[in-house]
Structure formats: structure tokens, C-alpha cells
N, C-alpha and C positions, 0 to 999 in steps of 0.2 A: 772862504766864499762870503760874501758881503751879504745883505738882508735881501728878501727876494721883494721886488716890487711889487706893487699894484696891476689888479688885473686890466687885460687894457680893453677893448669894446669888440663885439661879437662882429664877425666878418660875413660877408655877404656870404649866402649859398650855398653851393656847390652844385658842378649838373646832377639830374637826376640820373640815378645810377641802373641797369638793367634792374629786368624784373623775373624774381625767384622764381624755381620749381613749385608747381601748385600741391599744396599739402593734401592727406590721407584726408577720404571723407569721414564725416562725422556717423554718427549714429545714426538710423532714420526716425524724425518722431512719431509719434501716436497719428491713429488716423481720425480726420475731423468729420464732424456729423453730415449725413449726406442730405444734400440739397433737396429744393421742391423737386415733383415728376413736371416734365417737361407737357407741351400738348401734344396728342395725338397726332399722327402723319397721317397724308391723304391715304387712299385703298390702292392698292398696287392694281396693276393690269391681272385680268384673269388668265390663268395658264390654260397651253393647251388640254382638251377632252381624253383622262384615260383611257385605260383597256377596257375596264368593267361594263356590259354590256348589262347587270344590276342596276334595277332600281327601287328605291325608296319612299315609302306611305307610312309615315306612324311608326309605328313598330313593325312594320313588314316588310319583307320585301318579295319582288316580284319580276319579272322576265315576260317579254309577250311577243319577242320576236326571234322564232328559229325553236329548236330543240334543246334538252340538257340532257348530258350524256353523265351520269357516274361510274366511273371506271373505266369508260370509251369515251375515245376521242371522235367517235363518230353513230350520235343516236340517230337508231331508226323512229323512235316515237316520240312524243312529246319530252315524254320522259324515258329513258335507255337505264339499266343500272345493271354491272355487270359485279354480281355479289350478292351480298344475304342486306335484306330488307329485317329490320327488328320493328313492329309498331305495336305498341302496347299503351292500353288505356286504365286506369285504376279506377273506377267510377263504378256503380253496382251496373246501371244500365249501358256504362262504354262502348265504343266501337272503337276494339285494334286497328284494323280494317275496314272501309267500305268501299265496295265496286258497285257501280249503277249507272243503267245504260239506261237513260229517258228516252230515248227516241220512239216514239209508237206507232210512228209508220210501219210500211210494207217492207221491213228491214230483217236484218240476220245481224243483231246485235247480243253483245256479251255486257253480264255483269262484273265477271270476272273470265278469264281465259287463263288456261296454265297449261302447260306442255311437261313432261318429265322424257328426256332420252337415256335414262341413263338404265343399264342391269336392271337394279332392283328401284328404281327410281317410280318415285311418287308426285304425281302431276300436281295434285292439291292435298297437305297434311293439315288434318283440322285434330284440336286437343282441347275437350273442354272437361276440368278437373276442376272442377269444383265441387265440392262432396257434401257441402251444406245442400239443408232441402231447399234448393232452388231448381229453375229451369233455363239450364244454359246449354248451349249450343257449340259441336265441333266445328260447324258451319251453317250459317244460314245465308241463304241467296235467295233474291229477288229477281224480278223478271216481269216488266212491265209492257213491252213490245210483243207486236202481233208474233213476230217471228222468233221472239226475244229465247232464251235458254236461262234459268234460273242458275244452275249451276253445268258449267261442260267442262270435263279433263278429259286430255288427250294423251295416251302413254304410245308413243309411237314407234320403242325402240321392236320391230320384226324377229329379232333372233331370241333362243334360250335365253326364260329367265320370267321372274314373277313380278310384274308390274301394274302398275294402278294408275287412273285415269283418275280416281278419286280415292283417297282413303282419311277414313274420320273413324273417329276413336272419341267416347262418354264414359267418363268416370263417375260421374256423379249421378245422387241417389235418384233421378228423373233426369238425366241428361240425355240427350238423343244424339247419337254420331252424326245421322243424319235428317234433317229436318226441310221436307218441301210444300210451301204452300202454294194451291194455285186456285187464283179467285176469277179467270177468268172463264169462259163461255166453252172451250176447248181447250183449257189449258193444261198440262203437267207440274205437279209437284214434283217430279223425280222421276227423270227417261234420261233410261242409259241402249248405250246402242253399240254393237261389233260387229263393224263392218269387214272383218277381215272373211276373205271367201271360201280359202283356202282349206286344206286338211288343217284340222285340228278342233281342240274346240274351247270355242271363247262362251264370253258371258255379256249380254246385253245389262245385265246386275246380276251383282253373286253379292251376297247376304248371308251371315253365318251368326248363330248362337249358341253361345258356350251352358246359359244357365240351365240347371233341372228342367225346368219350363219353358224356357226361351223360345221365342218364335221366329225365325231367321226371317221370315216376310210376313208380315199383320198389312191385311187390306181393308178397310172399316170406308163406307158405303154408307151416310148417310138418306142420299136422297132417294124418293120413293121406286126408283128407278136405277139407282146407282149399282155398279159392280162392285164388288169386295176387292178382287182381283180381274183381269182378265189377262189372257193368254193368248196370242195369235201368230200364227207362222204362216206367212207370207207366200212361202214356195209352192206352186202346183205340180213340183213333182218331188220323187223321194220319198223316205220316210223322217218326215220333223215333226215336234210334237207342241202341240199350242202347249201344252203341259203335262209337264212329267215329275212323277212324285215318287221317290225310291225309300225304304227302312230298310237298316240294316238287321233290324231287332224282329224275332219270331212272332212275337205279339203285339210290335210294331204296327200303324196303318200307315201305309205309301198316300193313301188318301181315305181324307175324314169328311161326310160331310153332314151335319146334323140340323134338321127340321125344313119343312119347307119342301118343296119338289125339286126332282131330280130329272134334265132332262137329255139325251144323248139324242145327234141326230144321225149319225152313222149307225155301224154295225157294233155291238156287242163283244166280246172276248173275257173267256175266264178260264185260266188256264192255256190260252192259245193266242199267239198277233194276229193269226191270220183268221179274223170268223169269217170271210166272204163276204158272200151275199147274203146270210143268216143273220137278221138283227140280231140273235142271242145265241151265242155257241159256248156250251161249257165241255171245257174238256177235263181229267182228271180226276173227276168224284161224280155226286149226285147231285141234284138241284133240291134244295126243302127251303120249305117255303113253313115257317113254325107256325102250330096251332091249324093245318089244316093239308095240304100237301108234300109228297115225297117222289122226285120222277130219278130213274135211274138206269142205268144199263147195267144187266150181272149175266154172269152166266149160267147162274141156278138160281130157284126161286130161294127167297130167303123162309128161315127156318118161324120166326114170330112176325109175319106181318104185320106193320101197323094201319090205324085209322087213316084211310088217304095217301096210300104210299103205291106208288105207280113204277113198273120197272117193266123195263124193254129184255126177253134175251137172245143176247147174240151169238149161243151155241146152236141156237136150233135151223 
């Protein structure tokens, strides 16, 4: 083979030839610092008007058209709520509760109203346990209206069984179960009433005291005219008793009444219901009268007569 020549000059071209399969991507880079915030957009169209029949003041809110029902779907009063109510206040002078009927017209309004149907079921339960020397209250009611009732429970259930129109319970060392003031011209502190007509027997107030001393009813009368208590039965016929006082105890008084005059405008009975027409009938013993008379019925003379001693006898 002879010597290889010199190269000879680069030749035009060639067409271009297809184009490859697109290769595996790469890795993705790092991500770059985020741009300015754009400008605000205009305000969209408002949407239509919720359910919520709520509305809003401050911090409150409020309702002023229809009823609200809790636990029913259908309240009879402003407010309905079918369930337990818890309202508690921590404050020395608090109100858990208040009911207040302003109206002062010729009305039959309620401070508060409460119903109980149930057995043993309690219309109004009041509990004031506070055992520090303060004066706190099972319940106090107000009553500002002519016709108004400071406090009224109704226990309406008719058949067997021990129920309350009110019942209030004081634990503390000057607490009052029950507490009624009444500043007006004919008002009531505290009138209870049983209208029921029937056999049996109810209590217009029943009142009871457990203590050594305890007074189951204290009537205190300041004005120069005032009653302590009074008593009235209504019926003109039968036997009811504007007031009746019972002791179980030998040396017990059924009734005490001390200073002051005493004045009875019927007939008399000691020892017997029935005096008549005798303003003073004693039956059972003698009449003495100490430090001066003695009137009696025997059927022999007695053996030491004394000073002033008068006897009737009914053998002769």
C-alpha cells in the first residue's frame, strides 16, 4: 500500500436528520423568593339573607320578633323552655333570679308564677344556706300592683300525695324560708288560699317548727291598730273555726294569751262545744276565780269550806 494522501476539503451538509426521543427530566430546582402582594380585588356581590332570625349590638344579642322555645319547637310565651333552668349569681347582694310584674293598674299580675303536677311535686323550691351571720332568703317576692300577688304557687295535682304550692327551706343562722313584705295600704305579705271544696282538709298556710321554741306562726303588729294575727272563716253555716289551737302536751296551752284584754263576742265553752245561749258554760269542774271566789256544783257540802267558795247541790 502506497502512502496515504492528504486530506481533501470538508463536503457540504447532509439533510437534517429526525429528531430524538425527549430525554428523563432533570431534578427540580430550589424554589425562588415570592414576589410583591398583588392589589386588592373589588368587594363581591352580597349573598343572599340567612336563617338566623338573631341579631346583633356590641356584645349582645337579641330577638324582638316571635317567641323562643328551648327544648320545644313550639313556645307558648315569650320565652318556653322545656327543662331545668340553673341561674346563679356570686355577688354578696346577687339576684339568681328575678320576677317583676310593674304593671300597677287594675290587673292580676304575677311576679313570679309556678305550677308543680307532679306526686310529690313542689310548685316553688327556695334554699337559702348560707350559715354565715347574714340575712338571706329562700325566697323573696315582690309585688307592686293593685291586684298584684307577691308570691303565688299552685300544686294542682287532685289525687293522693303531699304537695306544695310553695315550699322554702332557711338554713342559716337568721335566714327566713319565708319572707313577705307589704308596703301597701291593703296589701299582703304572705296569703296563701285552698280553694279546694271538697272532703278533706287543706291548708290556706301550714307552718311548722321543729326548734325547742320554735314558733310555727309569729304575727308581730306594729301599728297602733294592727293585728298580730287574724283569723276569719268565711262560711255562715257549719262548724269552721276562724282559729283553732290544739297541744298535744298535759301542760301544754292550745291557746296563750298574755296582757292586755281579752274579748269573745259569742258564747263561752269550758269543757263543752256546745255553751248555747249561755255566754259562759263550764262543764267538768268548778269555776275559782283566785284570791276571792269559788262557784261549783257537789252533791254534798264540802267538809273545810273556804273564804268565798259557792256551791250549788244537785242531790237535793
Amino acid at each position: 500500500q502506497g502512502i496515504q494522501g492528504e486530506q481533501g476539503p470538508q463536503g457540504e451538509p447532509g439533510l437534517k436528520g429526525d429528531k430524538g426521543d425527549t430525554g428523563d427530566m432533570g431534578p427540580q430546582g430550589s424554589i425562588g423568593p415570592a414576589g410583591p402582594e398583588g392589589p386588592q380585588g373589588p368587594q363581591g356581590i352580597q349573598g343572599d339573607p340567612g336563617d338566623s332570625h338573631w341579631q346583633i349590638s356590641d356584645s349582645n344579642i337579641y330577638y324582638s320578633d316571635g317567641s323562643v322555645g328551648i327544648g320545644t319547637a313550639e313556645p307558648n310565651e315569650e320565652l318556653s323552655v322545656i327543662g331545668t333552668i340553673s341561674a346563679y349569681d356570686s355577688n354578696d347582694s346577687g339576684i339568681g333570679v328575678q320576677g317583676l310584674a310593674t304593671n300597677s293598674g287594675i290587673v292580676t299580675n304575677y311576679g313570679g308564677y309556678f305550677e308543680a303536677g307532679g306526686y310529690f311535686g313542689r310548685a316553688v323550691y327556695g334554699l337559702a344556706d348560707n350559715n354565715s351571720p347574714s340575712t338571706n332568703y329562700g325566697g323573696y317576692f315582690e309585688a307592686r300592683g293593685r291586684d298584684a300577688r307577691a308570691v303565688y304557687g299552685e300544686a294542682s295535682y287532685t289525687g293522693t300525695g303531699t304537695n306544695y304550692g310553695g315550699h322554702f327551706k332557711a338554713l342559716g343562722g337568721r335566714g327566713w324560708a319565708v319572707h313577705g313584705e307589704a308596703t301597701g295600704n291593703e296589701a299582703r305579705g304572705v296569703s296563701g288560699q285552698a280553694t279546694y271544696t271538697g272532703t278533706g282538709t287543706n291548708y290556706g298556710g301550714y307552718f311548722e317548727a321543729a326548734a325547742l321554741r320554735g314558733q310555727g306562726v309569729r304575727g308581730v303588729a306594729s301599728g297602733n291598730e294592727g293585728t298580730g294575727v287574724y283569723g276569719y272563716a268565711t262560711d255562715s253555716s257549719g262548724t269552721n273555726y276562724a282559729l283553732y289551737g290544739k297541744t298535744n302536751s298535759a301542760t301544754g296551752y292550745a291557746g296563750y294569751f298574755e296582757g292586755g284584754l281579752n274579748y269573745f263576742e259569742g258564747s263561752v265553752g269550758i269543757g263543752t262545744t256546745t255553751p248555747g245561749t249561755n255566754k259562759l258554760e263550764v262543764q267538768g269542774g268548778p269555776i275559782k276565780a283566785t284570791g276571792g271566789l269559788i262557784i261549783e256544783t257537789r252533791t254534798s257540802d264540802p267538809a273545810t269550806p273556804v273564804t268565798g267558795q259557792i256551791w250549788l247541790r244537785t242531790d237535793l
